[in-house]
ZABADREN-887296 format. One record per residue (C-alpha): residue in three letters; z, x, y. Coordinates in nm, 4 decimals. Layout:
// residues N
<rec residu="ala" z="Z" x="X" y="Y"/>
...
//
This chain:
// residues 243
<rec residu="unk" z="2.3113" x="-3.6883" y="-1.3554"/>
<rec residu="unk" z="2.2873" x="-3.7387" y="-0.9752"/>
<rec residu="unk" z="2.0403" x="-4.0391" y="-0.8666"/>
<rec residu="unk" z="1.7890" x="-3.7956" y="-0.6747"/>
<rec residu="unk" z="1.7634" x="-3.5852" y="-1.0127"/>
<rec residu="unk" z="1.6808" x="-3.9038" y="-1.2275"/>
<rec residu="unk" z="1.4892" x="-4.0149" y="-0.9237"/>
<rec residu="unk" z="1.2935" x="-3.6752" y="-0.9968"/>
<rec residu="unk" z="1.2930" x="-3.6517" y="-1.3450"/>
<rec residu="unk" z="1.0971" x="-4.0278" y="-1.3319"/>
<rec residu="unk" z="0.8722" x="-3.9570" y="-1.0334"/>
<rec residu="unk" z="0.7336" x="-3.6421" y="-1.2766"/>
<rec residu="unk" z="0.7084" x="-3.8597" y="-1.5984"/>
<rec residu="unk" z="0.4656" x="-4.0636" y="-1.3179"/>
<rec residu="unk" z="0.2599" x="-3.7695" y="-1.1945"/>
<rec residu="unk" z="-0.0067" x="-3.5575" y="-1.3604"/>
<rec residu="unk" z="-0.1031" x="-3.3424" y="-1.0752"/>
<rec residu="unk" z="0.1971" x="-3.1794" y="-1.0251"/>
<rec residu="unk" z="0.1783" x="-2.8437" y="-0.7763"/>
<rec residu="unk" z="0.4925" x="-2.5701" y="-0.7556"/>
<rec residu="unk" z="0.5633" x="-2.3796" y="-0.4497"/>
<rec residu="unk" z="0.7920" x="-2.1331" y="-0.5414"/>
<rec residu="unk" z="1.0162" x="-1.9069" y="-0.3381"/>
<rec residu="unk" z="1.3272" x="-1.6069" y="-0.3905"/>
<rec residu="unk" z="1.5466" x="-1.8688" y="-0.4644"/>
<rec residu="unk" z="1.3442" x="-1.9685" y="-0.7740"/>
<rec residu="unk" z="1.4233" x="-1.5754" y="-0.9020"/>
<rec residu="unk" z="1.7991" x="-1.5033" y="-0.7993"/>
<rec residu="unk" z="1.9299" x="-1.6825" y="-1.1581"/>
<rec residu="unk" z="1.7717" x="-1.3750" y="-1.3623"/>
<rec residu="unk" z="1.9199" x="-1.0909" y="-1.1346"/>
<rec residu="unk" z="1.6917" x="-1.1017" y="-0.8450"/>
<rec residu="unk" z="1.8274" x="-1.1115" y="-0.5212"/>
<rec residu="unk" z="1.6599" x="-1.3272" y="-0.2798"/>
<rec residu="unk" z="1.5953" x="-1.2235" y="0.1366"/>
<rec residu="unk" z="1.8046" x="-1.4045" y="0.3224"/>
<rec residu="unk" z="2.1562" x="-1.4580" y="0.1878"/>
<rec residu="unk" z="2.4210" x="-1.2444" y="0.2168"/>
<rec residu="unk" z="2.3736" x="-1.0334" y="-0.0677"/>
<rec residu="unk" z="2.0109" x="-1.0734" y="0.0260"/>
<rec residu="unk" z="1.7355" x="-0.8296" y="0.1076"/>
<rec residu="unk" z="1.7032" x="-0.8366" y="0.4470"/>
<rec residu="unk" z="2.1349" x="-0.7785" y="0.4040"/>
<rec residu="unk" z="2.1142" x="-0.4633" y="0.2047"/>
<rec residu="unk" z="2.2129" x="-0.0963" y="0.3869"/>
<rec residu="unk" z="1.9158" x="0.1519" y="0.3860"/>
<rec residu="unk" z="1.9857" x="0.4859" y="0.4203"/>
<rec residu="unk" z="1.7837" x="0.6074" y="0.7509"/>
<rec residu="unk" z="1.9113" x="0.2932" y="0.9578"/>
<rec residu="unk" z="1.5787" x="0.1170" y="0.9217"/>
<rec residu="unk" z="1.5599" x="-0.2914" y="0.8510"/>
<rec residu="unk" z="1.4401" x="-0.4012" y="0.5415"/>
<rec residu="unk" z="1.1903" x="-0.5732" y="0.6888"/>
<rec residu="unk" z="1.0426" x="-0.2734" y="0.8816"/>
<rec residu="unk" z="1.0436" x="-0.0514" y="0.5440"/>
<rec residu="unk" z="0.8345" x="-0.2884" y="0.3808"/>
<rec residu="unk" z="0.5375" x="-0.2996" y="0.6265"/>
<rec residu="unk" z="0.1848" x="-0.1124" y="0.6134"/>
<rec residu="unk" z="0.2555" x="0.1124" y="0.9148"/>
<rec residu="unk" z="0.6085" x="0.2274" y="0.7314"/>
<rec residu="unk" z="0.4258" x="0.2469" y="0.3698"/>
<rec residu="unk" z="0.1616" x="0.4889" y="0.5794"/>
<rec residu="unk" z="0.3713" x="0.6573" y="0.7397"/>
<rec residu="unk" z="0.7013" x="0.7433" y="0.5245"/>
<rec residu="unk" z="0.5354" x="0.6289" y="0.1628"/>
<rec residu="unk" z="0.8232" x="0.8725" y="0.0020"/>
<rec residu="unk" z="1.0939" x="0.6491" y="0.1534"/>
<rec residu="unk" z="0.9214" x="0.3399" y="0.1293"/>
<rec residu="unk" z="0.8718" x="0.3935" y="-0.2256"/>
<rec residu="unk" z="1.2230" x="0.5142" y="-0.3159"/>
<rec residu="unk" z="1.3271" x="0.1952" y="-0.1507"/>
<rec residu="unk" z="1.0719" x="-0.0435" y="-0.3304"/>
<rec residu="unk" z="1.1378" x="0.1229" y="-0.6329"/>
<rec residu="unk" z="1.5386" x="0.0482" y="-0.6358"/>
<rec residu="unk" z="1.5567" x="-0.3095" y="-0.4280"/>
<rec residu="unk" z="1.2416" x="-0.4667" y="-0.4972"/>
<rec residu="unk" z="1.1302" x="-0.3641" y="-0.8342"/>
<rec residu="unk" z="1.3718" x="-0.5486" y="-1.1629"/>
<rec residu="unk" z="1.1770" x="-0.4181" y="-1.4888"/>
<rec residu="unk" z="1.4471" x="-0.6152" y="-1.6618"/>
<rec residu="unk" z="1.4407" x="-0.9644" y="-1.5096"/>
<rec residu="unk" z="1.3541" x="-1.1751" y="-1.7590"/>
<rec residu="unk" z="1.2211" x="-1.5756" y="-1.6743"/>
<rec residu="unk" z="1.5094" x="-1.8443" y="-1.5963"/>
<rec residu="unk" z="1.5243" x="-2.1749" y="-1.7491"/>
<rec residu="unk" z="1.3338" x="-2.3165" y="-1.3745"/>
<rec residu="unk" z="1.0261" x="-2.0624" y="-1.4570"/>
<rec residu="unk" z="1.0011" x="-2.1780" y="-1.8554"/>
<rec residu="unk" z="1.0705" x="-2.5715" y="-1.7872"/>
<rec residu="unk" z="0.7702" x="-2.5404" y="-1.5068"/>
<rec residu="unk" z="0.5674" x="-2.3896" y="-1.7962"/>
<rec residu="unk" z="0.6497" x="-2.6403" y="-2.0399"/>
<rec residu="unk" z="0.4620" x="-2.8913" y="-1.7942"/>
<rec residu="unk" z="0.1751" x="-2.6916" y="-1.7392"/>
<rec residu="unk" z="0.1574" x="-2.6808" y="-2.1313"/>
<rec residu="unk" z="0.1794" x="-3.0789" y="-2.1318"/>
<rec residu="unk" z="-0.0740" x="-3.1349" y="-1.9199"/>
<rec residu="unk" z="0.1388" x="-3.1840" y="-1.5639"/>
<rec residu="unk" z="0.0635" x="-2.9274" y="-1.3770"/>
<rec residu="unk" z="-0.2279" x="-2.8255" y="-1.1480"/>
<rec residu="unk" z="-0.0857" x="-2.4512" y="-1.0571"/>
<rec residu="unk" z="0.2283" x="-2.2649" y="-0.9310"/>
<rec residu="unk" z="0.1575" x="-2.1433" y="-0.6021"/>
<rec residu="unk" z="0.4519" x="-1.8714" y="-0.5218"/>
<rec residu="unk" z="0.5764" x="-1.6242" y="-0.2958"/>
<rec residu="unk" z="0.7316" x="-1.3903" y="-0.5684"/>
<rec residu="unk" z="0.5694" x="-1.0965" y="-0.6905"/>
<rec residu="unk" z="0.7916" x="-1.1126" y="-0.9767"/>
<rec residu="unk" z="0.5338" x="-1.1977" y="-1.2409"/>
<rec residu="unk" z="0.8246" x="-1.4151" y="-1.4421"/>
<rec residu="unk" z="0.5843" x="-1.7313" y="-1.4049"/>
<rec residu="unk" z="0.3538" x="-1.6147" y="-1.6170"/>
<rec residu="unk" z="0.5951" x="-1.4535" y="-1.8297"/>
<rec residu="unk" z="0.7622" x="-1.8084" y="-1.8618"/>
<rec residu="unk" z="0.4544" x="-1.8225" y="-1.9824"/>
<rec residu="unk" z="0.2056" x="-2.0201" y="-1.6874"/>
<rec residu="unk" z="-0.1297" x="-1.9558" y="-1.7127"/>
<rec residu="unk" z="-0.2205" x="-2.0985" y="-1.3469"/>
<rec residu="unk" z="-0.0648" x="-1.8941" y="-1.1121"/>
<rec residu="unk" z="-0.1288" x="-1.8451" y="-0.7339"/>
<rec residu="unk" z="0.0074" x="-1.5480" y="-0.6352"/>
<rec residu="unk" z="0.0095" x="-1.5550" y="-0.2547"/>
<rec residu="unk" z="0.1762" x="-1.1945" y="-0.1724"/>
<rec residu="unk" z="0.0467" x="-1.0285" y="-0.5086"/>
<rec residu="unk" z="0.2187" x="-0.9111" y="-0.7682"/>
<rec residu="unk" z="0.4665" x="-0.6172" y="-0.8723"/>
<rec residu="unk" z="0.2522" x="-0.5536" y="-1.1819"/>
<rec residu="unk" z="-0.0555" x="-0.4501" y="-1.0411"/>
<rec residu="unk" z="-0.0886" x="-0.1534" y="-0.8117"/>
<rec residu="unk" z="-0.4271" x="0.0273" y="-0.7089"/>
<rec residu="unk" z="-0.5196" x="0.3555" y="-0.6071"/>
<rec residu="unk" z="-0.6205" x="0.3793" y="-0.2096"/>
<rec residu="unk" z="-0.8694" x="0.6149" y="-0.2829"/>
<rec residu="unk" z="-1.0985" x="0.5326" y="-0.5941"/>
<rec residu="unk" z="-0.9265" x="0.1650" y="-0.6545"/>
<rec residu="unk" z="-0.8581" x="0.2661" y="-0.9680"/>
<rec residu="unk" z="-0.6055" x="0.0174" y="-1.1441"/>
<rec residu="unk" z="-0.2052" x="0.0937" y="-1.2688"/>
<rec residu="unk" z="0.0606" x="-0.1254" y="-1.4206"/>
<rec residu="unk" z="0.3981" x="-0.1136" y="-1.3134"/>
<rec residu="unk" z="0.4972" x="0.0660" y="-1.6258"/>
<rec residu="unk" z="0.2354" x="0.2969" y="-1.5626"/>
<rec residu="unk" z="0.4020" x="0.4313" y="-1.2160"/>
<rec residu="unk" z="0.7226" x="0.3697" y="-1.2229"/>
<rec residu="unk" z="0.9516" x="0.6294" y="-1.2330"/>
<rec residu="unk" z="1.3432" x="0.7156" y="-1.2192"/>
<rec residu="unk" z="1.3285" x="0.9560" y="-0.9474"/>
<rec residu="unk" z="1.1207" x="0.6786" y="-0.7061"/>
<rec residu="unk" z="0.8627" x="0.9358" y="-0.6547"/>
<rec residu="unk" z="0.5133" x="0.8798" y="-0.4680"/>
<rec residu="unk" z="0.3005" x="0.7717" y="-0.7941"/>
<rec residu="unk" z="-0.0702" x="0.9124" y="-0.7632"/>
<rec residu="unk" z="-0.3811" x="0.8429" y="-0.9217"/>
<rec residu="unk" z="-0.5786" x="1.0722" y="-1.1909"/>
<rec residu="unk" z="-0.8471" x="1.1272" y="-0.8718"/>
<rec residu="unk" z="-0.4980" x="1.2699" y="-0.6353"/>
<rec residu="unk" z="-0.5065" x="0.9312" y="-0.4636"/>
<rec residu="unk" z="-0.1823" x="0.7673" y="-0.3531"/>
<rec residu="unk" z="-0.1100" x="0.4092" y="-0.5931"/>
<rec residu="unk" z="-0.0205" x="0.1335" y="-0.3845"/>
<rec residu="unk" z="0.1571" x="-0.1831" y="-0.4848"/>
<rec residu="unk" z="-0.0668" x="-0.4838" y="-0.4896"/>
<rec residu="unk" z="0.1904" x="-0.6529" y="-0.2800"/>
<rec residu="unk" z="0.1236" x="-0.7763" y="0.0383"/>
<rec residu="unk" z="0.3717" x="-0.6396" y="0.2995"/>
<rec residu="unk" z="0.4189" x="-0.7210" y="0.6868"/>
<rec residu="unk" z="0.1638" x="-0.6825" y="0.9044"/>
<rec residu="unk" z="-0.1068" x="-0.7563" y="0.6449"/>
<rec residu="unk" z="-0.2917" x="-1.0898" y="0.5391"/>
<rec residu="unk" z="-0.2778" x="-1.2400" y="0.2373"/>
<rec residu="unk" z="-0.5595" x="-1.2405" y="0.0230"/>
<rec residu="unk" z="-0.8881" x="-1.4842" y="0.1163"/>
<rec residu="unk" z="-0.8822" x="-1.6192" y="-0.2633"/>
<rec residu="unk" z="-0.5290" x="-1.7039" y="-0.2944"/>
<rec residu="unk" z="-0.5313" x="-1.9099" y="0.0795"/>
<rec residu="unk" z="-0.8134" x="-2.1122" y="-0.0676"/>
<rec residu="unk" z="-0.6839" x="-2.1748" y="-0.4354"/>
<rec residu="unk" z="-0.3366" x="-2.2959" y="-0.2929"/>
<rec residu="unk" z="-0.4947" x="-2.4887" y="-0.0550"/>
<rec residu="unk" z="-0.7328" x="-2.6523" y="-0.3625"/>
<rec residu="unk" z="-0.4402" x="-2.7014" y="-0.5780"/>
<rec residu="unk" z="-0.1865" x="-2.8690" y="-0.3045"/>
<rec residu="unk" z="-0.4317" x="-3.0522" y="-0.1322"/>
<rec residu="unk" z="-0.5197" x="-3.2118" y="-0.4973"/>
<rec residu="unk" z="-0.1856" x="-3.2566" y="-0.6375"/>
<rec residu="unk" z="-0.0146" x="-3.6196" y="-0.6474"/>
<rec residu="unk" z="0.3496" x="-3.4570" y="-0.6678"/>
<rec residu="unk" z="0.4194" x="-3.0756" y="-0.4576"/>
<rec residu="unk" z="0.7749" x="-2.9579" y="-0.6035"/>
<rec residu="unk" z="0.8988" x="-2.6790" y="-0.3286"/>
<rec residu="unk" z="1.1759" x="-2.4902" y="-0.4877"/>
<rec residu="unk" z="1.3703" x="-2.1836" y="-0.3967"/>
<rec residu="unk" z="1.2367" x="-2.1636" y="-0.0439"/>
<rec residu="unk" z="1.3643" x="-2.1921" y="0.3160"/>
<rec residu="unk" z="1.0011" x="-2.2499" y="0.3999"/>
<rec residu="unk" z="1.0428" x="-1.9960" y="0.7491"/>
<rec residu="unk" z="0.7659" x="-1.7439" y="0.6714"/>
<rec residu="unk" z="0.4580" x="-1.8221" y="0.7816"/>
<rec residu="unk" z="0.1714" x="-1.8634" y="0.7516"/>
<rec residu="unk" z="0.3375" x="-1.9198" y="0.3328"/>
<rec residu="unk" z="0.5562" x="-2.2080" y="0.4943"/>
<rec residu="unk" z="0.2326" x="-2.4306" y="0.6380"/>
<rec residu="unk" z="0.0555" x="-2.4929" y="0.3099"/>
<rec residu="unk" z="0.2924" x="-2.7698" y="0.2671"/>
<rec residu="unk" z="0.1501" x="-2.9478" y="0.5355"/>
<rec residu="unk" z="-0.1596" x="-2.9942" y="0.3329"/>
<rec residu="unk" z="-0.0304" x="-3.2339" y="0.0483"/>
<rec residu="unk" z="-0.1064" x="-3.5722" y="0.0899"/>
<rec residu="unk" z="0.0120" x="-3.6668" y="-0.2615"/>
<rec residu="unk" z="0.2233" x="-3.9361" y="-0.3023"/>
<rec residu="unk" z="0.6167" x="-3.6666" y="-0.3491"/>
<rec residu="unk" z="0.7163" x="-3.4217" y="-0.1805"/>
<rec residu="unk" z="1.0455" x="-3.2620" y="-0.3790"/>
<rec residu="unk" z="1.2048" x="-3.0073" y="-0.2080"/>
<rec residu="unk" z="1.4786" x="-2.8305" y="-0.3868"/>
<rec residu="unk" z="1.6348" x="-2.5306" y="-0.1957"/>
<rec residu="unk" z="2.0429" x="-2.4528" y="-0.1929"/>
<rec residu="unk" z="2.0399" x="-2.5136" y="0.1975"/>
<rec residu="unk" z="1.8676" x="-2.7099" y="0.4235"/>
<rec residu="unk" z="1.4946" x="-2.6428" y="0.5615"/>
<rec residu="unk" z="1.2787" x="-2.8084" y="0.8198"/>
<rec residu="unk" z="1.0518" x="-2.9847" y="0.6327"/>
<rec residu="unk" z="1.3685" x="-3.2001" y="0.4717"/>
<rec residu="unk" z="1.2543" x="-3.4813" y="0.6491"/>
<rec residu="unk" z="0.9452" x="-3.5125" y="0.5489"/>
<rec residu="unk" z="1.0094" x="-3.4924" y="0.2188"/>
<rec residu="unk" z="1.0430" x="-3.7767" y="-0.0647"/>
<rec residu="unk" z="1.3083" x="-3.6383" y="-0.3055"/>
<rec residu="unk" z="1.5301" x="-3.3309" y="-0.1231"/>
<rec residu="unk" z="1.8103" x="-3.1623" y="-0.3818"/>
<rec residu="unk" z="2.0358" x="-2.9415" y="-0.2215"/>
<rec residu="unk" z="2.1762" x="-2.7273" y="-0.5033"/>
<rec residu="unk" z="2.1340" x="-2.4586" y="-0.7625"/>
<rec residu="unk" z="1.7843" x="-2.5040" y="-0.9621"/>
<rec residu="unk" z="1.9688" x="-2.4076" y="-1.2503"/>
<rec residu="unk" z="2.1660" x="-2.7130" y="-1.2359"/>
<rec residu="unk" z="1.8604" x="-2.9606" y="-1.1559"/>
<rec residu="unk" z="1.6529" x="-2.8085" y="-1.4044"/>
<rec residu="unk" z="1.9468" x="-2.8869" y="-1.6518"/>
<rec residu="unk" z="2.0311" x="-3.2731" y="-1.5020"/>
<rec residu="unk" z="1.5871" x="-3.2812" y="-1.5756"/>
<rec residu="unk" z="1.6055" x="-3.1524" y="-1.9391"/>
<rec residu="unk" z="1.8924" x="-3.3915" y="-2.0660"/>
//
């Protein structure tokens, strides 16, 4: 075991508070591909010449919902994924008493099918989706379907992912719970994140616990700052943690 793993693995045996931040990176080790890497989201080839990034915006979801959905549907929705050994070991110290919440950017829901109960879900989640016109509530199972049609609501309303996409704000409640949880925790693990998207990236600057663990394949700008910084796969830390 490397000495910034055992370093880690006695800081947490130390800490009761702990907080998760969790990014793409946490997901890509059960089949889902993260943003920024080369086999990435923002990488993959849409068919009308269109960046990723632009498809999954309000204005585009408004304005070509057919497309937006057929891309959603096939690049950003994995029914399959199941949780990684990172998601399940982060549950197992919520169940012992460690952990104050996982704050992520996913929308994968494979937190809490790891089996957290204390999730912050700061750009929503996959499995809910509401109806624009009478707010009526859907699963994902409820409107998925193999052609990537538009899925509409019993009233003739158009469903909507409960996702938050570019060019809207994230959601009042989640801002303040992260911002509780963080600015209350005595450890703040950051895994799976470059920390460049804002305004996701600045809640780290409100822990003022004693570590800050950052564990991310590459390099990100808050290395620095941090108190334990792991550059590799979280598979292989989570493992170097469990022996």
């Amino acid at each position: 075991m490397s000495s910034e793993i055992e370093r880690l693995k006695e800081a947490i045996k130390e800490c009761n508070k702990i907080v998760v931040f969790s990014g793409a990176g946490l997901s890509t080790n059960s089949g889902i591909p993260d943003f920024r890497s080369a086999d990435g989201l923002y990488n993959q080839e849409t068919k009308i010449n269109i960046r990723p990034e632009e498809i999954i915006s309000h204005s585009f979801f408004v304005s070509n919902t057919d497309y937006f959905y057929e891309f959603y549907f096939d690049k950003m929705v994995y029914r399959d994924a199941k949780p990684n050994l990172a998601h399940k070991y982060f549950a197992k110290l919520e169940k012992e008493g460690k952990m104050l919440a996982v704050v992520t950017q996913n929308i994968d829901n494979l937190h809490q099918a790891a089996g957290s109960k204390k999730v912050i879900e700061l750009h929503g989640s996959v499995e809910r989706n509401y109806c624009m016109k009478c707010h009526k509530f859907y699963s994902l199972d409820e409107i998925y379907n193999e052609k990537h049609l538009i899925p509409h609501c019993s009233c003739g309303g158009i469903i909507k992912p409960d996702v938050v996409l570019y060019e809207e704000n994230l959601d009042d409640k989640a801002i303040n719970g992260a911002i509780d949880a963080i600015s209350n925790a005595d450890m703040m693990i950051v895994v799976g994140t470059s920390l460049t998207v804002f305004p996701a990236a600045g809640f780290v600057n409100f822990f003022k616990g004693k570590y800050l663990v950052l564990l991310n394949k590459t390099e990100t700008r808050y290395d620095s700052m941090a108190t334990i910084v792991i550059h590799d796969d979280i598979k292989n830390v989570i493992e170097g943690l469990e022996k």
